[in-house]
C-alpha positions in Angstrom: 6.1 27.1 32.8 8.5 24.4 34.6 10.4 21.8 32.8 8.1 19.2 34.2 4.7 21.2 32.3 6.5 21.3 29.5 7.6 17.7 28.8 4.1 16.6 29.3 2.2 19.3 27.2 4.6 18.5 24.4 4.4 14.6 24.9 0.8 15.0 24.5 1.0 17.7 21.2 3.5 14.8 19.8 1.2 11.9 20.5 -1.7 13.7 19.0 -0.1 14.7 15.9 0.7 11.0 15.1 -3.2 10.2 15.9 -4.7 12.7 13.4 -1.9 11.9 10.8 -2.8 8.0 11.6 -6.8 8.8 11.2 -5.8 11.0 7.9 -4.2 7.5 6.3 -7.0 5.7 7.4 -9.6 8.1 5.1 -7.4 9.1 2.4 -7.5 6.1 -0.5 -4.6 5.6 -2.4 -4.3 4.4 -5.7 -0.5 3.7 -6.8 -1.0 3.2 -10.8 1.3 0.9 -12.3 -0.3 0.8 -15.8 1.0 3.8 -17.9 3.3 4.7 -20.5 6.5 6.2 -19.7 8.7 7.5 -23.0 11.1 10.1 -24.0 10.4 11.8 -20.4 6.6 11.6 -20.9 4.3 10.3 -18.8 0.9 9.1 -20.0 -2.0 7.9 -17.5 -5.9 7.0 -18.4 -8.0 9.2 -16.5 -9.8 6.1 -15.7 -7.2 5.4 -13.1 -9.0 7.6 -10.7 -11.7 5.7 -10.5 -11.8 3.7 -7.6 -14.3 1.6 -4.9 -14.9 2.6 -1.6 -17.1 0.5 0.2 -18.4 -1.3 -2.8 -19.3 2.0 -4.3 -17.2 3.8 -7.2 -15.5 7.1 -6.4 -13.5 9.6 -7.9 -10.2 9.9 -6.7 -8.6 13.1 -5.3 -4.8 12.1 -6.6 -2.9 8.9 -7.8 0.4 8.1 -7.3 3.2 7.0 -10.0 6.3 5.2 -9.5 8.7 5.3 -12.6 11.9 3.6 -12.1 14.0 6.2 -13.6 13.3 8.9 -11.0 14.0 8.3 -7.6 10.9 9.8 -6.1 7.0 9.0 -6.8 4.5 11.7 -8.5 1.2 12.4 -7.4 -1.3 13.5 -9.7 -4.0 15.9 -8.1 -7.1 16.2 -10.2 -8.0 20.0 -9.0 -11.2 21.0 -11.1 -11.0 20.3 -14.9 -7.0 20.5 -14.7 -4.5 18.1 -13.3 -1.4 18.8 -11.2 1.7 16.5 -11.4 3.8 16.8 -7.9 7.6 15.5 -7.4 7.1 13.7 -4.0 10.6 14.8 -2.7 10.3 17.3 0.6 12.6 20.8 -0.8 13.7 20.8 3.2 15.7 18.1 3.6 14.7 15.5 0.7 12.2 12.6 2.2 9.8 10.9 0.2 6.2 12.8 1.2 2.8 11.5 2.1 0.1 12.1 -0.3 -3.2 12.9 1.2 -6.4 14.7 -0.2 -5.8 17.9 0.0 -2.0 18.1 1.3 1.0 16.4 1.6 2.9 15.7 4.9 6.6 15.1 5.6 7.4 12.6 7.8 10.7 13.3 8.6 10.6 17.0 10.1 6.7 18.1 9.5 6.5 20.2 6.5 3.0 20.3 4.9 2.2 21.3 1.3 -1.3 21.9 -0.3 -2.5 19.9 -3.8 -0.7 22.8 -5.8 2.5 22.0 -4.3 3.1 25.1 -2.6 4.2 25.1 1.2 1.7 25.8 4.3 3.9 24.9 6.8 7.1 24.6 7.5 10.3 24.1 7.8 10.1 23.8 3.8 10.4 27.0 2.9 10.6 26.0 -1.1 7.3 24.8 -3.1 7.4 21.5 -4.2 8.5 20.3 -7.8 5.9 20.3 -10.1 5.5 19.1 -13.6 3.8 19.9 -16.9 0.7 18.9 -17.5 -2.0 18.2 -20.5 -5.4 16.0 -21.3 -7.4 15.0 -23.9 -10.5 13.1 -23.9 -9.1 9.9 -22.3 -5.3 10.5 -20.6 -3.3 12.9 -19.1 0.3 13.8 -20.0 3.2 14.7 -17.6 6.4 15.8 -19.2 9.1 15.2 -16.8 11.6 17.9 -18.2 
């Protein structure tokens, strides 16, 4: 292959990775929940807050997204089948803040891709993510973050 080939074939590769990541934003709804409860290192969240409305319909949210001042990074909170799955938004390759998506999580800084468990399917992270523990009841879900 000549340089000239190659520039354009990986122009095009580049360009069309921003267009699916671009159409994946577009479909993905993102709920960033600022009404919870954050003591001693505990997190608690109403399931409620995965409701949402798409097109003047409601829907059930694939994952939410928590901010808490204390920690640097976000959390996203998967609902995967009955259980719940609380994710560090911090890359393990080199540290940037990840994309949340349905059913992955992108880094926009070098690529890496991670599924809703938190463990890598693509690199260069070659670390899962930082997860935390976990519980429900009836009506909320509990993240320790120790």
């Amino acid at each position: 292959m000549d340089r000239r080939h190659f520039i354009k074939s990986s122009c095009v590769a580049c360009v069309g990775s921003i267009g699916i990541i671009t159409i994946l934003q577009a479909c993905t709804s993102q709920k960033h929940i600022q009404n919870f409860e954050y003591k001693e290192n505990k997190i608690t969240v109403k399931k409620t807050e995965f409701a949402g409305i798409k097109k003047g319909k409601y829907i059930l949210l694939p994952f939410i997204v928590i901010k808490v001042e204390q920690i640097p990074f976000p959390i996203a909170v998967y609902k995967i089948g009955d259980d719940y799955k609380a994710l560090y938004l911090q890359c393990t390759h080199q540290g940037c803040e990840l994309n949340p998506f349905e059913t992955m999580l992108v880094c926009p800084c070098h690529g890496a891709e991670f599924n809703a468990n938190g463990e890598v399917t693509q690199g260069p992270a070659e670390t899962n993510l930082r997860t935390f523990i976990t519980t429900h009841d009836h009506d909320n879900i509990y993240i320790q973050l120790v």
